[in-house]
KEVEXDREN-728340 format. One record per residue (C-alpha): residue in one letter; x, y, z. Coordinates in steps of 0.05 Angstrom, whole numbers, plus 5000, padded with zeros to 4 digits. Layout:
<pts>
aXYZ ...
</pts>
This chain:
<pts>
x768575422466 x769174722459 x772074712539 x763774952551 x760374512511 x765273902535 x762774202616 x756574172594 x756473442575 x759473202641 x756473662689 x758973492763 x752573382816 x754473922866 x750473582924 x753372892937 x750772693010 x751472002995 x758772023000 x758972543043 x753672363095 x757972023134 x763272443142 x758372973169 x755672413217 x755872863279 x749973333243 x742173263237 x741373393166 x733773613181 x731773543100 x736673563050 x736374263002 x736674082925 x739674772906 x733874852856 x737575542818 x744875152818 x744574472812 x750474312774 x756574542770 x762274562711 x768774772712 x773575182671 x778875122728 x779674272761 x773474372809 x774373702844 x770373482902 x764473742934 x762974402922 x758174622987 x753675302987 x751675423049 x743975723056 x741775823126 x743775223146 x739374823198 x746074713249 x748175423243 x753575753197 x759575663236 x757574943250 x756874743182 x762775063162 x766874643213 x763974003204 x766574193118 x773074313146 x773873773191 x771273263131 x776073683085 x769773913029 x773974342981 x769774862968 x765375223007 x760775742990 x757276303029 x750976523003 x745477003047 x741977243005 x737377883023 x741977993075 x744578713104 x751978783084 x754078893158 x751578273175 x754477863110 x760578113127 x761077883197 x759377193181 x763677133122 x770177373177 x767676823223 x766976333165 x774176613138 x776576523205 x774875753206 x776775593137 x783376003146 x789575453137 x784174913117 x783874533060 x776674933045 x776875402993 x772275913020 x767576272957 x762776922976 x756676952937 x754677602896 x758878082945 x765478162913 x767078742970 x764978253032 x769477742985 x775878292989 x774778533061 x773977803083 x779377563045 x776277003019 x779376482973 x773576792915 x767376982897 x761176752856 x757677332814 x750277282791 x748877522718 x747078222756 x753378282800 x760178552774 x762778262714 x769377752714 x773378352686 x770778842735 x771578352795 x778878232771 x780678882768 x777279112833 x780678532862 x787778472839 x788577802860 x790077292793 x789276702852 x782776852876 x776876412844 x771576852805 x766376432783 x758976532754 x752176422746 x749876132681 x743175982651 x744175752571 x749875602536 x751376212503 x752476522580 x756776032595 x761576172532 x762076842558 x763876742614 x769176272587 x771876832546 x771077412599 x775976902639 x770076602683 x775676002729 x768475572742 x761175642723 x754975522752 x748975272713 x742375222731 x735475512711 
</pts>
């Protein structure tokens, strides 16, 4: 427990475009997106470096996704939300297919099954979606990232305990 309540005191700022703007140079960053459910980020696993969730993105999915490649952003995460599963699915393959070999670990958010058939490098579960223990087992895969959604302290020590490799906290 101690590992949550130590995150929680040095939360990492997912969104870093100072650092980062430049290495994204070739993009119009129309307005920047302050990720108002997920601001911060804390880690059970070493998160280091930007973690990226890509939300309709002004320049496109498959854009954004190279331009995080090319400038070698760590994580990147997927997240469509309201989105038919046919349609998730063939973006996350296209995003898969960019971040394959890469240095970009590539996360699915809230569809553990688009996650598997994807092959992703993980997945990010709401409070609502699977839980760690389901996703693990459905999954099979001890390498794959499973991280989740938290909103107070006592979810995040849960999640520690169900075996949670990052959190996310926000409102």
């Amino acid at each position: 427990m101690n590992n949550v309540n130590s995150n929680f005191s040095i939360v990492i700022e997912i969104i870093m475009f100072t650092s980062i703007k430049k290495k994204f140079s070739t993009i119009n960053f129309g307005m920047i997106y302050r990720f108002p459910k997920a601001s911060y980020i804390a880690s059970m696993k070493s998160l280091k470096g930007l973690y990226l969730i890509l939300t309709d993105p002004l320049v496109g999915y498959e854009q954004a996704a190279e331009a995080a490649v090319n400038a070698h952003v760590p994580f990147l995460q997927l997240r469509m939300k309201n989105t038919p599963p046919k349609i998730y699915l063939k973006q996350a393959l296209s995003l898969r297919n960019i971040t394959r070999g890469s240095q970009t670990t590539l996360i699915i958010n809230d569809h553990l099954e688009t996650a598997i058939e994807a092959d992703a490098d993980g997945v990010h579960l709401g409070q609502q979606d699977s839980t760690i223990e389901e996703a693990r087992q459905r999954w099979n895969a001890p390498h794959k990232w499973i991280g989740l959604s938290t909103h107070n302290l006592e979810q995040a020590q849960a999640a520690q305990a169900a075996g949670a490799d990052y959190i996310g906290i926000g409102p």
